[in-house]
C-alpha positions in Angstrom: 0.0 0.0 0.0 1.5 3.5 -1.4 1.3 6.5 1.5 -1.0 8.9 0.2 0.9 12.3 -1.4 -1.3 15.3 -1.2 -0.2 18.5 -3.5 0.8 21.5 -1.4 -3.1 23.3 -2.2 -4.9 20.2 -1.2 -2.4 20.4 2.3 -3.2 23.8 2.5 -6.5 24.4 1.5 -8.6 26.7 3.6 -11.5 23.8 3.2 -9.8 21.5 5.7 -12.2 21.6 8.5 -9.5 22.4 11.6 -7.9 25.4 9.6 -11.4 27.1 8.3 -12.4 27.0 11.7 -9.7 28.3 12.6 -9.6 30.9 10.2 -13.0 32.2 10.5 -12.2 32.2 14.3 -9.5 34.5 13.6 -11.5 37.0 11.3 -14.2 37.2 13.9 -12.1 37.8 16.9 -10.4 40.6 14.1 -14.2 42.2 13.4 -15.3 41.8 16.8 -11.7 43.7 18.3 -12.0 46.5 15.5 -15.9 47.4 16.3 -15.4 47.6 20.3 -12.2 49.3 19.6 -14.3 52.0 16.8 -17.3 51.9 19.3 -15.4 52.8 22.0 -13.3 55.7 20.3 -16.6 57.4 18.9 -18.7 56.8 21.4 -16.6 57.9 24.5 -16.5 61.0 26.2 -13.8 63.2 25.4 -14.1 66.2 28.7 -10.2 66.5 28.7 -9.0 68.1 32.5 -6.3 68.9 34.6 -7.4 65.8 36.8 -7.9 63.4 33.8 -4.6 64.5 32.1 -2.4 63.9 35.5 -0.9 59.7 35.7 -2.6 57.6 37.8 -0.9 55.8 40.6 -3.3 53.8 42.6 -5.4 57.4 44.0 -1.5 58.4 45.3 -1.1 62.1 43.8 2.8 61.4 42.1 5.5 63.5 43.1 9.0 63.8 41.8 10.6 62.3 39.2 8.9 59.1 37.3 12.4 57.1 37.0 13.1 55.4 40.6 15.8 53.1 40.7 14.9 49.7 42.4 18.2 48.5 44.3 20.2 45.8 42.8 19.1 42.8 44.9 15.3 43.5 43.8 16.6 42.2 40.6 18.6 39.7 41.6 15.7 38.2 43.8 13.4 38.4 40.8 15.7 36.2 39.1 16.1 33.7 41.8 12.5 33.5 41.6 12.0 32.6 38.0 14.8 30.2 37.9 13.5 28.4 41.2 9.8 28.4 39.7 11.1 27.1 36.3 12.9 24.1 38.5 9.2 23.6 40.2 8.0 23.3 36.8 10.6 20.4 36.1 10.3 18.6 39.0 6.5 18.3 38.5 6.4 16.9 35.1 8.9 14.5 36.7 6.4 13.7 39.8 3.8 13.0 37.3 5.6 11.0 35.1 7.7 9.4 37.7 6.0 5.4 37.2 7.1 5.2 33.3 10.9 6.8 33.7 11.8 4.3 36.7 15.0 4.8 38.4 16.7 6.1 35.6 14.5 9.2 35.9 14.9 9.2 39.5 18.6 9.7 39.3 18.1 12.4 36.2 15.8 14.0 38.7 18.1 13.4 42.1 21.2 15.3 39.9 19.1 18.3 39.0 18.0 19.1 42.6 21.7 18.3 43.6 22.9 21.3 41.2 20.1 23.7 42.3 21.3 23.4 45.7 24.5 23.8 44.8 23.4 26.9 42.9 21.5 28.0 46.3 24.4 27.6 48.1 26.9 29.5 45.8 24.4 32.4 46.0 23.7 32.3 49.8 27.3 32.2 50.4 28.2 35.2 47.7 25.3 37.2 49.5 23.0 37.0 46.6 20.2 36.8 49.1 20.6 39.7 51.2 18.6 42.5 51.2 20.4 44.6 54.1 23.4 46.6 53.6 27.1 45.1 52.6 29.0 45.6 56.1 32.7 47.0 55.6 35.3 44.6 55.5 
């Protein structure tokens, strides 16, 4: 039995019944976002103040300059945080997949926890995790 060869407009005909739908999904979230976005520019009011011109910041009337610089180990926790959630991520699909990888996966998984502690640890001890000022040596 010879594998069926389809021409490139039979593979990408718009008649295939998972890409028209997809398609006309597509052009009616389109028409859908382009009348609530025309409705909303002609119908809305346009009373232009002093009050409606200033930036909102959560009812707090700002003062001094917009640019504050957020201290270096803001960032650095940020970062520690995405790269710990992104090992949580990892050692869930293991948990739920744990029965069909065996022991092989166990050690895979085992190895990768090893190096993130290690990784903890090298922060911790370079003061990564700190928030208070660096003492004078």
């Amino acid at each position: 039995m010879e594998p069926v060869v389809k021409s490139i407009s039979e593979t990408l005909s718009p008649w295939e019944p998972g890409m028209f739908a997809m398609v006309v999904y597509f052009v009616a979230i389109a028409a859908l976002l382009g009348v609530i976005l025309f409705l909303a520019g002609w119908l809305g009011v346009k009373n232009q103040s002093v009050e409606k011109l200033r930036p909102y910041e959560s009812g707090v009337i700002p003062t001094g300059l917009a640019h504050v610089a957020y201290p270096a180990p803001f960032y650095l926790v940020a970062v520690f945080f995405m790269i710990f959630q992104v090992e949580a991520v990892y050692i869930f699909s293991w948990a739920i997949a744990y029965e069909s990888l065996g022991w092989k996966g166990w050690f895979q998984i085992t190895f990768f926890i090893f190096v993130l502690l290690i990784s903890l640890l090298y922060i911790w001890k370079k003061g990564g995790l700190s928030w208070g000022p660096a003492g004078k040596k």
